[in-house]
N, C-alpha and C positions, 0 to 999 in steps of 0.2 A: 479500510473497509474490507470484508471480507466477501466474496460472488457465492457464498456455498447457500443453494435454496433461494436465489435469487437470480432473476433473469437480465436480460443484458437493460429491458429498456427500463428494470426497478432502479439500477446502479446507475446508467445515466442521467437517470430523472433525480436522482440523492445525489447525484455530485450537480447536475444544475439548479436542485434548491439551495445546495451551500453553496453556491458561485465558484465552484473550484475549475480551476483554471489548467492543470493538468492532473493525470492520473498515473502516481508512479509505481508499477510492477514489481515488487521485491520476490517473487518466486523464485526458487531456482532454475524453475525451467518454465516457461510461458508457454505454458501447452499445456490441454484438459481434451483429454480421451473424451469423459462425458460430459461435457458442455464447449462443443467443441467455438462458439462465439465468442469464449473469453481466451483461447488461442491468440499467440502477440499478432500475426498479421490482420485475423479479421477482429481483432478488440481492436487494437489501432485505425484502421479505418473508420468502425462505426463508431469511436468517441472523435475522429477526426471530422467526421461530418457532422458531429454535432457541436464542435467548435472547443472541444478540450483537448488539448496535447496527450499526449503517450510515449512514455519512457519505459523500459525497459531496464531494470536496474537488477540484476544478478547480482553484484557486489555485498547487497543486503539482504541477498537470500538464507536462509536456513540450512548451512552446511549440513547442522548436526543432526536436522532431521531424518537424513537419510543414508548418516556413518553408522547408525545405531549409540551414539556416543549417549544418548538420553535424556539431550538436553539443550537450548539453543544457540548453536556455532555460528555467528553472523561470518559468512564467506569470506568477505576481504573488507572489512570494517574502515585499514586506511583510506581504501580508493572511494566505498558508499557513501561511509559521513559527508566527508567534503564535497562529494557530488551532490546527494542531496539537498545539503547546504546551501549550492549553486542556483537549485532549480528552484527549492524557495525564496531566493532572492530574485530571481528572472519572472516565475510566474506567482507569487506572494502566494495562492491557494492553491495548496497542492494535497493529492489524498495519496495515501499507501495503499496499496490493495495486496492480498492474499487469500487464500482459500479460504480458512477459517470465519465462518459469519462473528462468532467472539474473538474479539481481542483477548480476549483471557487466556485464552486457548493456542492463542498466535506470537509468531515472534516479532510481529506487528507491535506490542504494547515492548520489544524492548529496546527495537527502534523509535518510539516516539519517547522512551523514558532516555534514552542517550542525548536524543536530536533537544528534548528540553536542559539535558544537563548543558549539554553544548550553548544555546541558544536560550536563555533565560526566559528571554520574554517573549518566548514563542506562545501561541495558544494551539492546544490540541484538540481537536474534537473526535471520536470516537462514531461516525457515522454507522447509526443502525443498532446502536445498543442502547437496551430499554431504559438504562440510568446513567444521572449524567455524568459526563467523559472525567469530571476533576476529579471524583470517586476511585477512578481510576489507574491513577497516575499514584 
């Protein structure tokens, strides 16, 4: 899912309509000048009082969007996949978040197309976009 035009209590009310159970951070850096509520220490507390974990995952972050290379460089792809991996096996409903409100637009859709290649029978759901998530993939 992506926070951009959305406020912190629209995002935690869309991960507690989809039961999701942690929310994991792939930015490269967890921090927003202008929304400063979706910064890692205070997004972590207020999804922690609402009863959903907070991960912090860099490894899955978007190198390439800020080498100028033009294209998406997932940071350290050995250490995120497997991590990922982990965490939806420990918490089963887990959501990505990024800035971007499209996944189209985000390197959100090509961690979930690796995490399906990896993970067959994973299901994906694309939280907040107007058509559904199989379209997608």
């Amino acid at each position: 899912m992506g926070y951009s035009r959305r406020s912190l209590d629209e995002v935690i009310g869309m991960l507690r309509e989809h039961e999701v159970r942690a929310l994991v951070d792939v930015r490269m850096w967890a921090s927003s000048r202008f929304k400063p509520e979706f910064s890692k220490n205070r997004l972590a507390a207020s999804l922690e009082a609402s009863g959903i974990a907070y991960v912090y995952l860099r490894a899955l972050g978007n190198a390439g969007k800020f080498s100028g290379a033009g294209r998406v460089v997932i940071h350290d792809p050995e250490k995120g996949f497997p991590e990922l991996t982990e965490l939806l096996e420990r918490h089963r409903s887990v959501a990505i978040m990024c800035l971007e409100r499209d996944a189209r637009e985000c390197h959100r859709m090509d961690v979930s197309v690796e995490m399906s290649r990896r993970l067959p029978d994973l299901e994906v759901t694309h939280l907040g976009m107007p058509e559904p998530s199989a379209q997608l993939l």
